[in-house]
N, C-alpha and C positions, 0 to 999 in steps of 0.2 A: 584152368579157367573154364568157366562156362560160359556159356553162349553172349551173354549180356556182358561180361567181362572183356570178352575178347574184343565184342566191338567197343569198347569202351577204350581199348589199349587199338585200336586201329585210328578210332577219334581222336584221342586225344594225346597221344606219345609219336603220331605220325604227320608229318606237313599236309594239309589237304588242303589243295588250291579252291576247290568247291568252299569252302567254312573262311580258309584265312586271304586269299586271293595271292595278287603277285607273289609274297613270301615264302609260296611253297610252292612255286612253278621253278625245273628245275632244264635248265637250256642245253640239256645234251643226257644224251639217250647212253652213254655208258652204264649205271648202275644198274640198267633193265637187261643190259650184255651180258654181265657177270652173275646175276641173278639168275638167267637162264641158262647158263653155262652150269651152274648148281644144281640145278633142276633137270640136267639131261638136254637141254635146248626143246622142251618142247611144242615152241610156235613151228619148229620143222616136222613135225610127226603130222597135221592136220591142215587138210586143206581148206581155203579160208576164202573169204570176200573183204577188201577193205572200206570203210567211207568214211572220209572226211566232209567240209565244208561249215559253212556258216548257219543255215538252216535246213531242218530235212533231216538230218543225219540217222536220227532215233526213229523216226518213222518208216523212212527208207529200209532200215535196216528190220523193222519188226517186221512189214511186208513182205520183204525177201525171205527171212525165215518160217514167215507163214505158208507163203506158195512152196517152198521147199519140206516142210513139214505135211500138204496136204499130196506132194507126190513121193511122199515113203520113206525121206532122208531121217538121220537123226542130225537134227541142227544143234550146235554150239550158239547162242548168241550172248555178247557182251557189251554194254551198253553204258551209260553214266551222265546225268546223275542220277542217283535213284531218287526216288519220290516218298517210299513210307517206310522201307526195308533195306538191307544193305543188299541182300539176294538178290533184288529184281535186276544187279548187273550183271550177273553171269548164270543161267540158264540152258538148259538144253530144254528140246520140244514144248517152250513155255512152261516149263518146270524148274522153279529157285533152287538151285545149290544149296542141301544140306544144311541144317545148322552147326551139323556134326562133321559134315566136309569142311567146314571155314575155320571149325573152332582146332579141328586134327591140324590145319597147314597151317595155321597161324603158331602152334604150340609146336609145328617140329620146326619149321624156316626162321622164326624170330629172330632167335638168336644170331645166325647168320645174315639174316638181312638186316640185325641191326647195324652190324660190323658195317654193311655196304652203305648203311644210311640211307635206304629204301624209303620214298614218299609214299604218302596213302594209294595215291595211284599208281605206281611201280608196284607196290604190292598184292594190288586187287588184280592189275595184267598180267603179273605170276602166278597168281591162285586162279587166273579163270584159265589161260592155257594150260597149268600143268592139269589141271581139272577136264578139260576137252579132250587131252591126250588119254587123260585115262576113265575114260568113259568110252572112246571108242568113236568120237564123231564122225559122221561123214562128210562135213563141213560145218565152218562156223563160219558167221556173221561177226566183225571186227570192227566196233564204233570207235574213231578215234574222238580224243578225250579234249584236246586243244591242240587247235593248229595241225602238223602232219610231219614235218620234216623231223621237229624235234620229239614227237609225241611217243609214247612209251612203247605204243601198239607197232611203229614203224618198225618194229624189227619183222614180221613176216612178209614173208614171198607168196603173193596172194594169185589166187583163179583170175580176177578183175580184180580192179579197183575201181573208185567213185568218187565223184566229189558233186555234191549238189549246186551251191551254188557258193558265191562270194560276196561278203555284205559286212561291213565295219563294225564288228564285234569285236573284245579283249583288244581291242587298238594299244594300249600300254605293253603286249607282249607280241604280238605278231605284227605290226606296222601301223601305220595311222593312214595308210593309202589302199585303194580294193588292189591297184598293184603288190604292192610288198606283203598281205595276206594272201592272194591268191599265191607270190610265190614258194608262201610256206606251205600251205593245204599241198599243192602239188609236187610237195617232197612225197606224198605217197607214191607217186609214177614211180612204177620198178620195172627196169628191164626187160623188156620183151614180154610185158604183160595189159593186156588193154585198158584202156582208161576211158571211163565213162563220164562226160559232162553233162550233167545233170540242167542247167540253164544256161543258154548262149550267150553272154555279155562280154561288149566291144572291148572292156579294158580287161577282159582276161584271156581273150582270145588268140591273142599273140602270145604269152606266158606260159600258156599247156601246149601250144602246138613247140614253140622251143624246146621246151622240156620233155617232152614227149620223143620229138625228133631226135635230140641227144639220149634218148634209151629205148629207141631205136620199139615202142611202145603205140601199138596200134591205137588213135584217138578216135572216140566214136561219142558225136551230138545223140541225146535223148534223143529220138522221135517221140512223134506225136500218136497216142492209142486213145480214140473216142470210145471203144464199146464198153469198157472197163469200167465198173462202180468196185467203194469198198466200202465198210461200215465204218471206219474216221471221218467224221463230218465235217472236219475243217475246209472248207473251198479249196485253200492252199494246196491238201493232197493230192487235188491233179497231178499237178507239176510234181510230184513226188511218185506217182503212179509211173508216168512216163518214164524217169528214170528208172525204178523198176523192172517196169517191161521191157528197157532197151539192155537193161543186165541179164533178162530172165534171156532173152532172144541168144543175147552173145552165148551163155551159159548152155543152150539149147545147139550151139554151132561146136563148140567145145564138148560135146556128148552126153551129157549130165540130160535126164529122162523125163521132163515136163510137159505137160495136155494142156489144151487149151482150157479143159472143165478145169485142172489142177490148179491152174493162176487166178481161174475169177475166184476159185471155192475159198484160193488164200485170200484173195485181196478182200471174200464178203466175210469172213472169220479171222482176218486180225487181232482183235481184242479178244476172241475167249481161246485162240490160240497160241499167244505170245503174252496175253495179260498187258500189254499197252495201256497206261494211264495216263491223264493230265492233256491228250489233244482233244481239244473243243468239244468236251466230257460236259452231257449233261446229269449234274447233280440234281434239280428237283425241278417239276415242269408245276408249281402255280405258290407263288412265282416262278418262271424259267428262273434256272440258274444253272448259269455254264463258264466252266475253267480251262483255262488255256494256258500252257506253261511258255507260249511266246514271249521273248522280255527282250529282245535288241531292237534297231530301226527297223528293220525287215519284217520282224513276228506282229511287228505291233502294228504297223500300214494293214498287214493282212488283217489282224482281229481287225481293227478299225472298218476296214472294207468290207467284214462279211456283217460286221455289227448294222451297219449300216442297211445291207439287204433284210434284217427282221424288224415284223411288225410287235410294236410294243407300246406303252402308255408313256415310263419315267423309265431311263436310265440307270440303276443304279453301277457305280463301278469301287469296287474292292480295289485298291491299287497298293502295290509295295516292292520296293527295287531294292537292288545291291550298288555300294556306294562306288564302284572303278566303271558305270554305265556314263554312257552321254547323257547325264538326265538332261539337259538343254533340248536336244533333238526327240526326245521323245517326247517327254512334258507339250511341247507344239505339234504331237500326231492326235493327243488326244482331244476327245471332242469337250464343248465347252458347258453344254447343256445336262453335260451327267451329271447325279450327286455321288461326288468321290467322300470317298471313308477310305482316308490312308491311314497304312498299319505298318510295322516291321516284324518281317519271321527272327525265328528265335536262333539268329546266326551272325557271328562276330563282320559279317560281309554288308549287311543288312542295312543302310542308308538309314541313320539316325529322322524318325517320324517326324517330328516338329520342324527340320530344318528339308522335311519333301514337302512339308506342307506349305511352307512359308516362299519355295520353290515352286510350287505348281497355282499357287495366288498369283503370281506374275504371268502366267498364261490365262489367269483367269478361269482355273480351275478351281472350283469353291467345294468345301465339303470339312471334314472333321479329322483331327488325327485320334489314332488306336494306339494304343501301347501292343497291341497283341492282334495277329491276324483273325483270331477268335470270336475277340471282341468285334472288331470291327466287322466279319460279317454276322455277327447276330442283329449288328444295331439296323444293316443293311435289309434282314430280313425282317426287322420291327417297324421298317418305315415301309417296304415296298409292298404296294397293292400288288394283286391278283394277278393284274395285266401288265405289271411293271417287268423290269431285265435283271437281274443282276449277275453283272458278269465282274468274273474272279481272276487276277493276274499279274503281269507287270517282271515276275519273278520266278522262277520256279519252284523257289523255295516258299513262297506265297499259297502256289497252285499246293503242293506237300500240304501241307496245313489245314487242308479244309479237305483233304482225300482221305 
């Protein structure tokens, strides 16, 4: 197979809960056991960072591997979903994995992992650890994928772990309360290894320190670091900054060799050092036009609030979701005075356009539907003046689309 073939037999012969949603989420982490038992067990060979949670995750984790990359390591990071490439999820020092690495492990493992009946993502978390092992890293960065207890990535024994915060996301598989989600994120807590809370909130508070306390797992609240800037402009990344810095701190107590010049140089080179796409990315400044791959209650309070801080003439808003969201609770974050151009990305997940639009008239959300994310932002940049906004989002597979 070449290169296009391969992912064509990853897409399309493999369950991907990203493309089909519930029907290819699979509630127990055995086939990622046996899979690596195949493979030598290689999430034991490299030492690693974990992070869970609801938002933050990708950003978190591209920072850390940047301040880690700008003091001499060779970083692993693996991450999901991707945005234009299937590569951009497993990386070392900001450099995509081969075409030639993906296309060699897929044509020698198939065959066995189809026996185990390996998911798109069980198999992407075997090709990026056996891939970190043999590269030689000196730490990788470990995005979990959904939720933490059951998640594919739970199989390593990490330096830290993390969890940013907790916020009612995939409520159809990980609970419909911030309790019963926070207590699956924090199935990453392992054993006598620290855990980092990223946001202090009352109803998760009691849930990581139990958990914590039964594994016997040093808990440590972010602090607060003012001097710190990065080049992700989302407001949001403070709070993500912070958690950061309070992993870099632990990491720096545990011996691992970071400067103070070393963490600002990561936190102002993110992006040309990890290649991070899709946070509050601007794509053309006249019109501004800026995409954010925020899409739960949480991502979308924040756009809304930093929308709100810029000066602008007319609103325009690109909007397009997947169909297992609250769209009820979101549809009521957005504001009333934008003109919305709904669209649907070109994914079986994708909230059928005419019945989002016929949904967001009931908020009093006015505007047109797209058959195609395409379309709808060209119509957006045919109406907006000079001084107008238009902002791009809702989904990430929205945000993909126009990147």
């Amino acid at each position: 197979m070449n290169y296009q073939q391969t992912l064509d037999y990853l897409f399309s012969k493999l369950p991907m809960y990203q493309r089909q949603g519930a029907a290819a989420y699979k509630a127990d982490i055995g086939n990622i056991v046996e899979a690596s038992k195949h493979l030598g067990n290689p999430h034991t060979q490299f030492k690693s960072i974990h992070i869970a949670g609801t938002n933050g995750k990708g950003s978190t984790a591209h920072m850390l591997a940047s301040i880690l990359q700008e003091s001499g390591y060779k970083v692993g990071l693996y991450t999901s979903p991707h945005l234009k490439d299937f590569r951009e999820r497993i990386k070392i020092n900001g450099e995509m994995i081969t075409e030639q690495e993906v296309i060699g492990f897929v044509n020698t493992q198939k065959g066995i992992f189809e026996e185990l009946e390996l998911s798109f993502f069980e198999f992407t978390v075997a090709m990026a650890f056996d891939y970190f092992v043999n590269q030689k890293v000196d730490i990788a960065i470990i995005e979990t994928g959904l939720g933490g207890r059951l998640d594919s990535t739970n199989i390593i024994n990490p330096e830290l772990s993390i969890i940013t915060n907790i916020g009612l996301d995939h409520t159809n598989l990980l609970g419909n309360t911030i309790e019963k989600i926070a207590t699956e994120k924090a199935g990453i807590i392992k054993n006598n290894t620290p855990i980092i809370i990223g946001r202090k909130q009352e109803k998760t508070i009691p849930i990581f320190k139990t958990i914590a306390k039964e594994k016997d797992a040093e808990l440590i609240n972010s602090k607060y670091f003012q001097e710190y800037k990065t080049d992700l402009k989302g407001d949001y990344q403070k709070e993500n900054i912070n958690t950061v810095l309070t992993a870099i701190t632990q990491l720096i107590k545990e011996g691992w060799k970071i400067t103070n010049i070393q963490i600002q140089q990561g936190l102002e080179k993110v992006i040309s050092n990890t290649q991070l796409l899709g946070r509050w990315q601007t794509l053309s400044k006249s019109p501004l036009i800026i995409c954010d791959t925020g899409h739960n209650e949480d991502g979308i309070k924040e756009i809304i609030k930093q929308l709100g801080s810029l000066n602008y003439n007319q609103l325009h808003f690109v909007f397009g979701t997947v169909n297992d969201k609250n769209l009820t609770t979101i549809l009521s974050l957005l504001p009333t005075t934008a003109k919305y151009y709904f669209c649907q990305a070109n994914i079986a997940r994708a909230m059928d356009v005419q019945e989002l639009e016929k949904q967001a008239k009931e908020f009093k959300l006015n505007g047109n539907a797209f058959t195609s994310v395409k379309q709808a932002l060209n119509k957006a940049r045919e109406c907006a003046n000079e001084n107008d906004l238009i902002f791009i989002g809702g989904s990430t597979f929205v945000v993909a689309e126009v990147l």
